[in-house]
Backbone bond lengths (Angstrom), bond angles and torsions (degrees), N, CA, C in turn:
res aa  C-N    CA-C-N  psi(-1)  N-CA   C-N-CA  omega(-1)  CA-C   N-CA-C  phi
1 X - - - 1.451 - - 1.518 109.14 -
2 X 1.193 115.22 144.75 1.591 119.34 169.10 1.712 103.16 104.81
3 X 1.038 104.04 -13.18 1.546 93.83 -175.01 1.383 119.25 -163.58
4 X 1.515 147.50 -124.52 1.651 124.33 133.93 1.550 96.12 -151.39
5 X 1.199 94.43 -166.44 1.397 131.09 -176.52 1.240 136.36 -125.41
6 X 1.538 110.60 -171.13 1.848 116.04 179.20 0.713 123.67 172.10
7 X 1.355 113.20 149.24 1.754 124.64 -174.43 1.592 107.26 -97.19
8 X 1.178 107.50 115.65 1.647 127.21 -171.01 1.808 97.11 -89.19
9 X 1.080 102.62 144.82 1.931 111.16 -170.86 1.683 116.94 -155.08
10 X 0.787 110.12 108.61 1.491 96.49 -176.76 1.789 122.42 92.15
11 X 1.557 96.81 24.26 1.843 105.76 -142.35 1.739 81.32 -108.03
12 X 1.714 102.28 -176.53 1.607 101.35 -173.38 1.762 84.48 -164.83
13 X 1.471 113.63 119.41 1.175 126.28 150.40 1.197 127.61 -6.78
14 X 1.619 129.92 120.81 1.389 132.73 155.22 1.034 129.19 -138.19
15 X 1.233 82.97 111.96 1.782 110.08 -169.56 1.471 111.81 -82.60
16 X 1.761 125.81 -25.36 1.149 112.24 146.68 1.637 141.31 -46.02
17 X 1.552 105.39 -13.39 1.326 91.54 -167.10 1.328 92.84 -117.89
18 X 1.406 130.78 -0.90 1.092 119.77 -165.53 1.775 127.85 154.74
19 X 0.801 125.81 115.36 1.690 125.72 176.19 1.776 105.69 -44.34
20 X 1.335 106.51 122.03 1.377 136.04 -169.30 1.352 109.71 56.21
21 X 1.352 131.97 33.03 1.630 139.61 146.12 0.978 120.66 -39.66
22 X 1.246 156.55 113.35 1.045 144.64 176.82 1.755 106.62 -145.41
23 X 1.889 125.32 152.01 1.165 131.67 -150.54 1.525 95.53 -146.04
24 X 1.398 102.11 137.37 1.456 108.17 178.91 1.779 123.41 140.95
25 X 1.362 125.61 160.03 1.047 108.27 176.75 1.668 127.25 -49.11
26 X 1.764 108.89 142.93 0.893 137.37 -157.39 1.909 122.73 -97.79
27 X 1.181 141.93 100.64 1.714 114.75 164.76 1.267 109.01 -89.56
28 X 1.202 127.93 93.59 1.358 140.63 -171.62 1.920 106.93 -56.66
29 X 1.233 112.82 120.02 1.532 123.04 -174.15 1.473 95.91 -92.36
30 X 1.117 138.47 95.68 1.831 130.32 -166.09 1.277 99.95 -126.99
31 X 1.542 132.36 146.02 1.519 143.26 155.90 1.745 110.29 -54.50
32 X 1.608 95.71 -34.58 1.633 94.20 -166.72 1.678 109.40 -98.70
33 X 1.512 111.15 117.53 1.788 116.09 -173.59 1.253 116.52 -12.40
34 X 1.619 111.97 -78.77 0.999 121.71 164.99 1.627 132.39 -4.35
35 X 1.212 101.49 -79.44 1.990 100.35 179.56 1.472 99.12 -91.34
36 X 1.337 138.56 10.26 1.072 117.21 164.02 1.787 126.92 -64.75
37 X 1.094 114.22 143.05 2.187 120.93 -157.98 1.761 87.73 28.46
38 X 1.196 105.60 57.14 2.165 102.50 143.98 1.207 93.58 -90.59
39 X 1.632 99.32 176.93 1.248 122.53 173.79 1.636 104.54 -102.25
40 X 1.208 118.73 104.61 1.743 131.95 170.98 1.693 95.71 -88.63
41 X 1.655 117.66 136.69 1.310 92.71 -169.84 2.162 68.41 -127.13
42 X 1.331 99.26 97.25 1.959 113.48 169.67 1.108 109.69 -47.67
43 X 1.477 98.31 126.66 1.678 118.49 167.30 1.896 110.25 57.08
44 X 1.565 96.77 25.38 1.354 103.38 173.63 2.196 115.54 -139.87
45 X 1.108 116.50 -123.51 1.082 101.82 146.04 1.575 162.80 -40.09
46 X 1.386 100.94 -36.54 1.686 101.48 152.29 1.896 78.04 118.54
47 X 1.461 108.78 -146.67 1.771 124.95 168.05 1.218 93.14 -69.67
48 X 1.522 104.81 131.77 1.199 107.05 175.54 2.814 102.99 -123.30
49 X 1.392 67.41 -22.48 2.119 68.13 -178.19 1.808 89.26 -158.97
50 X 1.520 106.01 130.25 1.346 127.01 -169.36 1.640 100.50 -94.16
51 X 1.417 123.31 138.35 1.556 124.12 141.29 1.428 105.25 -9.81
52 X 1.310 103.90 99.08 1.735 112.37 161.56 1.349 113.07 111.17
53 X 1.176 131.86 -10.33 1.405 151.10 -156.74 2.001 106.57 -105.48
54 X 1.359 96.81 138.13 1.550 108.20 178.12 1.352 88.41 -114.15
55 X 1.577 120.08 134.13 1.861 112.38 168.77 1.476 107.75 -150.89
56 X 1.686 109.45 138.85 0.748 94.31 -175.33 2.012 99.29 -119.34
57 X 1.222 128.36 138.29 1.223 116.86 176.01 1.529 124.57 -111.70
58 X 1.117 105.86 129.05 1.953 114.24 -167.28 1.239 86.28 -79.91
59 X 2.095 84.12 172.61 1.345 117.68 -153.22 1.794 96.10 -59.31
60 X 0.844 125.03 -39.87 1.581 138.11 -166.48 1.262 103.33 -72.55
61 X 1.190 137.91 -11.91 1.750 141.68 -178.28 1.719 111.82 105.82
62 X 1.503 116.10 -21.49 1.447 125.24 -163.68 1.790 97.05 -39.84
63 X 0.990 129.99 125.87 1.649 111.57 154.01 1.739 114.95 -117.27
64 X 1.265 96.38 137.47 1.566 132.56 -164.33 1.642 100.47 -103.89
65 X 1.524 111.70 123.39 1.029 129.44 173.45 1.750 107.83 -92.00
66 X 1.776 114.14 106.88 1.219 90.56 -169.31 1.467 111.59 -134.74
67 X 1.417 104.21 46.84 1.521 140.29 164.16 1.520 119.29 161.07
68 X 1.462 96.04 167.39 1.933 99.42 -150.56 1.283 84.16 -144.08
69 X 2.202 117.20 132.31 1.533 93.89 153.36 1.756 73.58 -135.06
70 X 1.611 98.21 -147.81 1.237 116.53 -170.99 1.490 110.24 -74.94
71 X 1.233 145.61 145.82 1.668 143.12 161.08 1.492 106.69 -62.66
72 X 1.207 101.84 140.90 1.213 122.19 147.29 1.225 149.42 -57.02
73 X 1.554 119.42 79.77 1.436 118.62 -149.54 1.513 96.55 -101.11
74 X 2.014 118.24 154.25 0.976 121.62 -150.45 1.861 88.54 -155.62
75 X 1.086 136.74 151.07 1.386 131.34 161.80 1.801 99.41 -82.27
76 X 1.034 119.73 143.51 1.271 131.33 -171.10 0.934 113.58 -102.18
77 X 1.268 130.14 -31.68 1.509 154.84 147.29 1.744 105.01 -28.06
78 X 1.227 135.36 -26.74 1.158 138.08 -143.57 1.570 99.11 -143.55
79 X 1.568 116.35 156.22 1.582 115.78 -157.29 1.432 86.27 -95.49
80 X 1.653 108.64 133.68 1.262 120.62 -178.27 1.417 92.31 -149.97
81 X 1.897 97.22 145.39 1.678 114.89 -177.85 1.103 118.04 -116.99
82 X 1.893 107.44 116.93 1.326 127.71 -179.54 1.711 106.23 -88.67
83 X 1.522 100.77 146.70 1.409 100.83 156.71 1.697 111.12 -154.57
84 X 0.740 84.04 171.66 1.729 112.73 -175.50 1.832 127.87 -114.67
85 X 0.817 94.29 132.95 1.764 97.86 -160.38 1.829 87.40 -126.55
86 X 1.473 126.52 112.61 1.080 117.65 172.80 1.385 97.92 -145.96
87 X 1.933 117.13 107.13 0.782 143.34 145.53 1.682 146.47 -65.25
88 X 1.228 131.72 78.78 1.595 113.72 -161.86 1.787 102.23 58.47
89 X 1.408 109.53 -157.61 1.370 105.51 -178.37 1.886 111.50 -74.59
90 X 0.548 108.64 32.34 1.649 106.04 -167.28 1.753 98.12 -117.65
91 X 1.296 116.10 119.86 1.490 115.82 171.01 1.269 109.15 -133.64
92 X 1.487 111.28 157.22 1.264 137.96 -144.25 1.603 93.69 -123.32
93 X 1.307 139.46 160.78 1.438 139.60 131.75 1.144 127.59 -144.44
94 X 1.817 151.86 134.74 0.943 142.84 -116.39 1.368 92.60 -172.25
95 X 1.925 112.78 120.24 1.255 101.09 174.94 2.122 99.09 -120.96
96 X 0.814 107.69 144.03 1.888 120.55 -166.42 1.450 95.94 34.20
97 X 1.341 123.12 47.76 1.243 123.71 169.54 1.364 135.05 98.47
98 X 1.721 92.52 -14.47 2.066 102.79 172.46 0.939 115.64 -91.94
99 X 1.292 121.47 149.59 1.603 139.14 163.51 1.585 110.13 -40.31
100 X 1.640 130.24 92.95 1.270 137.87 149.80 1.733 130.79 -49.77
101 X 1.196 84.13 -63.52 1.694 110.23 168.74 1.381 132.55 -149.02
102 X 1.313 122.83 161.93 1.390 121.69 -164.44 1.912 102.74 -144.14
103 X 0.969 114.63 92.02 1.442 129.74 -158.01 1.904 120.04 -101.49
104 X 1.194 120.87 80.89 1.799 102.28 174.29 1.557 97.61 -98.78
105 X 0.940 99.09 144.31 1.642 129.79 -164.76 1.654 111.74 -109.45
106 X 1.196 120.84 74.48 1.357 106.53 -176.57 1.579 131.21 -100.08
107 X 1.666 107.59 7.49 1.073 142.56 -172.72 1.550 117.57 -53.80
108 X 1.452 132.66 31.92 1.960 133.94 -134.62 1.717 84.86 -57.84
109 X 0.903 171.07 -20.64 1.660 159.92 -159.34 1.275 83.92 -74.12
110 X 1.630 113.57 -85.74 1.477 124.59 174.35 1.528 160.15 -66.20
111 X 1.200 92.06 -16.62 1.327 125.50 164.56 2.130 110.04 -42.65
112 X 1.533 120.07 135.53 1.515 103.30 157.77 1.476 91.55 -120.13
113 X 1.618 112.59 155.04 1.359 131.05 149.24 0.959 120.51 -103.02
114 X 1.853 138.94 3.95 1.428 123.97 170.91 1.253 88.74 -154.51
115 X 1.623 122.94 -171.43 1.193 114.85 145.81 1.960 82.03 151.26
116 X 1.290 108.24 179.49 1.667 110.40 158.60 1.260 141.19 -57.10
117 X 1.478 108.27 168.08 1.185 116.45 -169.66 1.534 92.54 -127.62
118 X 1.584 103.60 139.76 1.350 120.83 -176.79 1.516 123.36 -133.82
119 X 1.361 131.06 179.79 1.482 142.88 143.38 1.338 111.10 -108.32
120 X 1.517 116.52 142.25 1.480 103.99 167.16 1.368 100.20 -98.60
121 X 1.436 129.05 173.42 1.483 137.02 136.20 1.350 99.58 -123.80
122 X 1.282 115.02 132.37 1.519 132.54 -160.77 1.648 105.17 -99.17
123 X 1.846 97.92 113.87 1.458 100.62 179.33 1.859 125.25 -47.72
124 X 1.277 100.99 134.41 1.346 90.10 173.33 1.529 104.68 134.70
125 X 1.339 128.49 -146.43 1.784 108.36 -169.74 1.486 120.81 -70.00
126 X 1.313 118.22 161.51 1.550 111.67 -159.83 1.769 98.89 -65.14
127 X 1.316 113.39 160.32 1.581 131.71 148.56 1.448 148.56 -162.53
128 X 1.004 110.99 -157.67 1.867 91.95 175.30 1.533 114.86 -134.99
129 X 0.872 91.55 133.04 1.247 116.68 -161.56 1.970 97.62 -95.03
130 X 0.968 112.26 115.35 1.384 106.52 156.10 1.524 132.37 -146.83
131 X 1.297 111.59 142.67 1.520 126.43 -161.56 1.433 94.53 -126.32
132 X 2.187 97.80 158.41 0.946 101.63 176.99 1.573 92.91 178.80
133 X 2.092 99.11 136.75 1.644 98.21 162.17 1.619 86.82 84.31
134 X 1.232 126.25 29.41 1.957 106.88 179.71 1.609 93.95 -82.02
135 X 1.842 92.55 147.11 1.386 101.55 -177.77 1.633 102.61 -144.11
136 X 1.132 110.91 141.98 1.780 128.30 167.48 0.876 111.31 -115.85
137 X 1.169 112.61 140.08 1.746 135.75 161.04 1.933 111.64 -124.56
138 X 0.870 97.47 121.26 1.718 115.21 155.17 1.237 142.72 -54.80
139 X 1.881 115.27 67.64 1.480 104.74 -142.44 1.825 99.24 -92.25
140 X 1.534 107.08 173.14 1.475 104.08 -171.13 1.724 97.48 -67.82
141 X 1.804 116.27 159.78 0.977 101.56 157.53 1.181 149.37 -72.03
142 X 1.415 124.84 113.45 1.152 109.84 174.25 1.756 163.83 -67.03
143 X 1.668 77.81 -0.47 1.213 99.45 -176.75 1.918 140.04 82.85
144 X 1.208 130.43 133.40 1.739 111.45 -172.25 1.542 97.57 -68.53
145 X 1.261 91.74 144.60 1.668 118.02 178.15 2.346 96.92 -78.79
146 X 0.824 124.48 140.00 1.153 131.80 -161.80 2.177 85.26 -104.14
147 X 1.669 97.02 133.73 1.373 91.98 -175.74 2.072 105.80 -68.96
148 X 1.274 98.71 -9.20 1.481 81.57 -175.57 1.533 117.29 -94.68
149 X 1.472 106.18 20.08 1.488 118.07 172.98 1.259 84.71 -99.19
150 X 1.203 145.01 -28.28 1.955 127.01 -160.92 1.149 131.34 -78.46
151 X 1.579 118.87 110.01 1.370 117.71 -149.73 1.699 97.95 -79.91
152 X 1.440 103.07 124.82 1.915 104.63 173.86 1.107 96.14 -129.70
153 X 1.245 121.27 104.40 1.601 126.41 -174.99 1.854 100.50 -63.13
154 X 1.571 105.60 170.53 1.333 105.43 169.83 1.149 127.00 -62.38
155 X 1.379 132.59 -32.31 1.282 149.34 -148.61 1.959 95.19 -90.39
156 X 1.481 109.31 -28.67 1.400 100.33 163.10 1.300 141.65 3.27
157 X 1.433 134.78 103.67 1.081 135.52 172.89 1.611 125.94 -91.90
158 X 1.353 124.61 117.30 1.577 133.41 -173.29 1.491 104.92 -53.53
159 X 0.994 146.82 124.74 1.617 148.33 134.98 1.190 105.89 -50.72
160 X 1.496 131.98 107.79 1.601 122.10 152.62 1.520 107.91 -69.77
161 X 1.438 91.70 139.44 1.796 100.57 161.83 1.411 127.70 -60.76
162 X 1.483 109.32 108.87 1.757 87.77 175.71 0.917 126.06 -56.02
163 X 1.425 120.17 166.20 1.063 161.92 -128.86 1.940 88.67 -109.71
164 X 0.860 137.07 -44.75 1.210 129.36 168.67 1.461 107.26 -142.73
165 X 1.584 111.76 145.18 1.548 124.98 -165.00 1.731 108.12 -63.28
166 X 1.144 113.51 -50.97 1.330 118.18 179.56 1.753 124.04 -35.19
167 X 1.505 100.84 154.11 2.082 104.05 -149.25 1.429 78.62 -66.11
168 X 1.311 109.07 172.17 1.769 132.82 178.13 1.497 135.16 72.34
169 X 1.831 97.79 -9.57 1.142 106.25 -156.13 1.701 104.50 -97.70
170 X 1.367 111.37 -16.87 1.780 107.22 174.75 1.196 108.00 -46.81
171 X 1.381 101.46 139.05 1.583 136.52 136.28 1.579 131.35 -31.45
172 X 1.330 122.66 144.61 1.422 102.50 176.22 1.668 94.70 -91.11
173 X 1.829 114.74 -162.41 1.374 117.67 -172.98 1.808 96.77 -77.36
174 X 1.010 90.00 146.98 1.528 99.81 156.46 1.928 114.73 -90.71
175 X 1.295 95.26 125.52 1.719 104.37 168.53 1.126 118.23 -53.18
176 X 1.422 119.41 149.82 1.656 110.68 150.54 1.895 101.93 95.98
177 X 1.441 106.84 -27.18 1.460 70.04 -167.73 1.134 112.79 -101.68
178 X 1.822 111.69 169.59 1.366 105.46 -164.32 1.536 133.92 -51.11
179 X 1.653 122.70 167.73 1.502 109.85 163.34 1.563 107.43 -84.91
180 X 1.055 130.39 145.09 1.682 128.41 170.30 1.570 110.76 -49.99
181 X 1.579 116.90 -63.39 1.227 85.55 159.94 1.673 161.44 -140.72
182 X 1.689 90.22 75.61 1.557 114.15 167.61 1.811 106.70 -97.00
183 X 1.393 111.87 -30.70 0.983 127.84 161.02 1.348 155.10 170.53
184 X 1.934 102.53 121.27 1.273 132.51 -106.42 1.701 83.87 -93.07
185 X 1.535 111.24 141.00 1.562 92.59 164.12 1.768 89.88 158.10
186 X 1.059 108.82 171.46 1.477 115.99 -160.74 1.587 107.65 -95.76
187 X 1.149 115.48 138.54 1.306 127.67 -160.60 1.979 111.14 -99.55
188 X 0.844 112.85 151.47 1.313 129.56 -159.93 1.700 98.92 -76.29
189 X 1.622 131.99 130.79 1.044 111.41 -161.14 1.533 99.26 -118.22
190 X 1.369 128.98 163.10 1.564 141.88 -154.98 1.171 121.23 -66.92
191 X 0.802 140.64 108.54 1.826 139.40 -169.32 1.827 92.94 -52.31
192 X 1.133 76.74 138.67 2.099 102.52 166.96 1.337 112.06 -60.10
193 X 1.163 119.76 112.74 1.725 114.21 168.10 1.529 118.57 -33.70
194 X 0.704 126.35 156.33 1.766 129.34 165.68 1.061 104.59 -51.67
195 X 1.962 131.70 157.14 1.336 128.63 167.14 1.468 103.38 -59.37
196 X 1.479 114.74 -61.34 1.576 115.61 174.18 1.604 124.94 -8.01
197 X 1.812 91.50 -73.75 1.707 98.21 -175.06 1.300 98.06 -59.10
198 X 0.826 134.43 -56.74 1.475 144.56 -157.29 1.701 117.22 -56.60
199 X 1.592 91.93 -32.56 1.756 93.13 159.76 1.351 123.75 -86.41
200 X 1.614 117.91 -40.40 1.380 119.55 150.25 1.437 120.53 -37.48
201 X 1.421 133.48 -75.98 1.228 124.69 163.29 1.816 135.43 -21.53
202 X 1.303 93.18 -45.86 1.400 108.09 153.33 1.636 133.14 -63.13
203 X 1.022 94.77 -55.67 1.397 104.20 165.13 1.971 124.15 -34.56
204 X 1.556 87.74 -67.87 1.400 115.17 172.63 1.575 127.32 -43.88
205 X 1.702 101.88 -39.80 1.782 115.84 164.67 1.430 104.90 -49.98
206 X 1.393 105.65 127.60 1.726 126.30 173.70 1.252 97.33 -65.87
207 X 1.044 126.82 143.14 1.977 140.17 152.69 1.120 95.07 -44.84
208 X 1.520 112.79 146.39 1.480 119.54 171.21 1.672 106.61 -96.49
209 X 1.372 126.63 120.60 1.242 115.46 -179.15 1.653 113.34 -68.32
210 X 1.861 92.82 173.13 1.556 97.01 -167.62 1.580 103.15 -82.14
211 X 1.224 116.28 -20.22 1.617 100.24 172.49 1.486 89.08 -153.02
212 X 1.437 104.39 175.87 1.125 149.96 -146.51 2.410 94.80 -86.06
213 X 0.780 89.29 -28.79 1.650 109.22 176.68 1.728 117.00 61.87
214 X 1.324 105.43 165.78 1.312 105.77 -171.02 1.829 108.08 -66.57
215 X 1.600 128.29 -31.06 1.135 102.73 -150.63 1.730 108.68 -72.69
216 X 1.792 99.45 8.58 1.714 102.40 -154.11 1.882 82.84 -88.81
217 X 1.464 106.13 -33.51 1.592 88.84 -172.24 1.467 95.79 110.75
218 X 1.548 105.35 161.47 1.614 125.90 -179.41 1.441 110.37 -65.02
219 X 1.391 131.12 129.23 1.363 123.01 156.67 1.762 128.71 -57.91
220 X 0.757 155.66 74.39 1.768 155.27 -168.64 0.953 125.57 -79.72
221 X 1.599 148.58 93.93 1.130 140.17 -160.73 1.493 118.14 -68.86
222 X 1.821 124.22 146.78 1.476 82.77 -161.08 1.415 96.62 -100.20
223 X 1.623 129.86 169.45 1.325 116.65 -150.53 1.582 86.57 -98.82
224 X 1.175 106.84 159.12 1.826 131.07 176.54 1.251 112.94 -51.99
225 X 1.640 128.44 -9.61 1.360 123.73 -157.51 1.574 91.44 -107.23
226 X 1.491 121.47 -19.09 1.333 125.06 -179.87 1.689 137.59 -75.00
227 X 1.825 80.40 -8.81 1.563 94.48 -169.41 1.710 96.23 -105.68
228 X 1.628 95.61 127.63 1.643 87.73 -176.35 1.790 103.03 -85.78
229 X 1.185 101.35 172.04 1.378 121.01 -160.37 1.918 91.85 -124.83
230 X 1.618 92.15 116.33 1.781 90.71 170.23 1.374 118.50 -86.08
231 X 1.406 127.05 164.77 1.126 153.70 -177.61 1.213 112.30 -56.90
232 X 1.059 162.14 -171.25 1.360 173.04 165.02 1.660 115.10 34.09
């Protein structure tokens, strides 16, 4: 309560930035529908596919919105089961069992195919965090999906990148712009904020504290014997 969380997957330690840093795709635990089981890809891309959203992102980073339904709303307050389906580049997310997001990743700079598994507790006012019942399964590989298998219909809608990485802050799609490929060609890139905003904006960023502090509590890794392992 007080703030949220996430299930880190495919993520890799950084110890440059910090004791229990860690970078990589995201299942975003959020109060607000929207980014609730998105894909947050930490200390990398920023929002990368919203509650309700099918996306697919080309080799170049563009991401293409290439179906839309309603989010999946859930009281948060209340024990609810997320999962994650991550095949080759293709990910899945699932909250009490519905379709959240539907993700191919064709991005190889940014893109992860392996890496850890995590909890977040989200810097900033204290809360509680509680888990329960975590389970893995070992699925066959499936292999990278090849971008010229990825169906992006024409009617395709562009995702602009927000404007700043941090959760809440995406954009919806922008209309109109092209599909890559109905027609292929380099896209017009974002005007520079003003120096002004740009120092204001700056300004406005909180200091990052030097640690994590007592009222949040000890970090504990949880040990390997706790996580059950499914069947098949």
């Amino acid at each position: 309560s007080g703030n949220n969380t996430g299930i880190q997957y495919r993520s890799a330690e950084l110890p440059e930035v910090g004791k229990w840093s860690i970078g990589g795709y995201q299942c975003d635990v959020h109060p607000t529908p929207a980014n609730n089981a998105m894909v947050y890809d930490e200390r990398g891309r920023g929002i990368i596919c919203q509650n309700g959203q099918s996306v697919v992102i080309d080799p170049q980073g563009a991401r293409w919105l290439v179906a839309e339904r309603d989010p999946v709303t859930v009281d948060v307050a209340e024990w609810n089961e997320y999962t994650v389906i991550a095949q080759g580049n293709h990910l899945i997310h699932k909250l009490n069992g519905q379709v959240t997001i539907d993700l191919v990743d064709h991005e190889e700079a940014e893109r992860e195919l392996e890496g850890l598994l995590a909890f977040q507790i989200h810097r900033g006012p204290a809360m509680n965090v509680q888990i329960k019942d975590v389970m893995f399964k070992e699925l066959p590989d499936g292999g990278v999906i090849p971008f010229a298998k990825s169906n992006i219909p024409n009617d395709a809608q562009k995702i602009e990148k927000p404007a700043s990485s941090a959760k809440g802050k995406a954009k919806g799609p922008a209309k109109g712009q092209p599909n890559p490929k109905a027609a292929p060609g380099k896209g017009k890139g974002k005007a520079a904020p003003a120096p002004q905003a740009a120092a204001a904006n700056a300004k406005a960023k909180p200091k990052r504290p030097d640690s994590v502090g007592p009222a949040i509590g000890e970090n504990v890794a949880t040990p390997v014997g706790r996580i059950k392992a499914l069947d098949g």
